[in-house]
C-alpha positions in Angstrom: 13.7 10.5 -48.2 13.6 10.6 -52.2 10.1 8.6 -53.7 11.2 5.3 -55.2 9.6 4.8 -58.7 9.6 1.7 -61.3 10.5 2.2 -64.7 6.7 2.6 -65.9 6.5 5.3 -63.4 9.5 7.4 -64.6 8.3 6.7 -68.4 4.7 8.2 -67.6 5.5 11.2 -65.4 8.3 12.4 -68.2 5.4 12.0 -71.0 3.3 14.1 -68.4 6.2 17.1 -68.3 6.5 17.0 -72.0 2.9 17.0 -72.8 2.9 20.1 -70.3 5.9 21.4 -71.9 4.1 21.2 -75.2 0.7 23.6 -74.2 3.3 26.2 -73.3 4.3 26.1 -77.4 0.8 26.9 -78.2 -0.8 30.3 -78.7 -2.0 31.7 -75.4 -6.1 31.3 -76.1 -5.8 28.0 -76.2 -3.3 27.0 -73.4 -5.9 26.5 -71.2 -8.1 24.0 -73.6 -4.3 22.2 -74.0 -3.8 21.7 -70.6 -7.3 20.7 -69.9 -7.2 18.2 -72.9 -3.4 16.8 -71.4 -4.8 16.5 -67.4 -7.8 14.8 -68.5 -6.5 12.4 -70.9 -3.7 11.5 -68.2 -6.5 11.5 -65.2 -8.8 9.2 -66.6 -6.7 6.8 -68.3 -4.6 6.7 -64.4 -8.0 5.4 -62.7 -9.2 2.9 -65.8 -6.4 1.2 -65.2 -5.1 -1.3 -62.4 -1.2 -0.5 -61.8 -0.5 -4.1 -62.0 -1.8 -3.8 -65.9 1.3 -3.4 -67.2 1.1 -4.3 -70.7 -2.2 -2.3 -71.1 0.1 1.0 -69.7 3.2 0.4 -71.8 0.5 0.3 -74.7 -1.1 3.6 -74.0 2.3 5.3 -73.1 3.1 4.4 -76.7 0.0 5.4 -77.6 0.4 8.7 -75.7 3.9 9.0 -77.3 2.6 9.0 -80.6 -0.3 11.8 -80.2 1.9 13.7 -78.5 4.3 14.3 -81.3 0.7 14.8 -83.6 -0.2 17.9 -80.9 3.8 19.1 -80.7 3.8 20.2 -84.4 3.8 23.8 -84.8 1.0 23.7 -87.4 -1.3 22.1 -84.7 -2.6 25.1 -82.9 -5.9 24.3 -81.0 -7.5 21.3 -80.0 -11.1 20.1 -79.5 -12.3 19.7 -75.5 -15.7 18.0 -74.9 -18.4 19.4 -72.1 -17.6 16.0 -70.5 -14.2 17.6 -70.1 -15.4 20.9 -68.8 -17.3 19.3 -66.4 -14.7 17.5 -65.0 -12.3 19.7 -65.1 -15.5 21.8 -62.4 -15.8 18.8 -60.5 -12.0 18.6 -59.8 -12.0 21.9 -59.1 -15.0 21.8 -56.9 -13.3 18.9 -55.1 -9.9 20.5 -54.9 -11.2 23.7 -53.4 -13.1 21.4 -50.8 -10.3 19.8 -49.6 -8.1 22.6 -48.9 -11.1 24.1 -47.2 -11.2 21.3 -44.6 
């Protein structure tokens, strides 16, 4: 049985593919900052936020729109990636590798 979505839901998931479409434009070194800077920015935003919120998500998809076309021009070729990102980007990890363990 196929997932039913809602408009928003559709609208934030294709921004998702294209943002993850977009690191694979980048030079190879910094992929991996790129994707980190695209799952964390999408993670934390996701659990700030109540779903019923839907004006505050329709502005940060626009809001998303807009620095995604900033990152998707070819001149753009690295980004900048706090140690607050690193360290989550560990703690999901840690938690990921927990929870197939069990």
């Amino acid at each position: 049985m196929a997932i039913q979505r809602s408009g928003l839901q559709k609208e934030i998931l294709a921004l998702y593919r294209r943002a993850l479409r977009m690191v694979r434009t980048k030079p190879p070194p910094t992929q991996e900052k790129f994707r980190l800077f695209v799952r964390y920015a999408f993670k934390t935003q996701a659990t700030a936020l109540s779903p019923r919120d839907v004006s505050a998500i329709e502005h940060l998809l626009r809001k998303g729109r807009r620095q995604l076309e900033t990152y998707e021009d070819s001149q753009v070729r690295d980004c900048w990636v706090s140690k607050e990102m690193y360290e989550w980007n560990e703690r999901d990890r840690r938690r990921a590798q927990q929870h197939s363990a069990s």
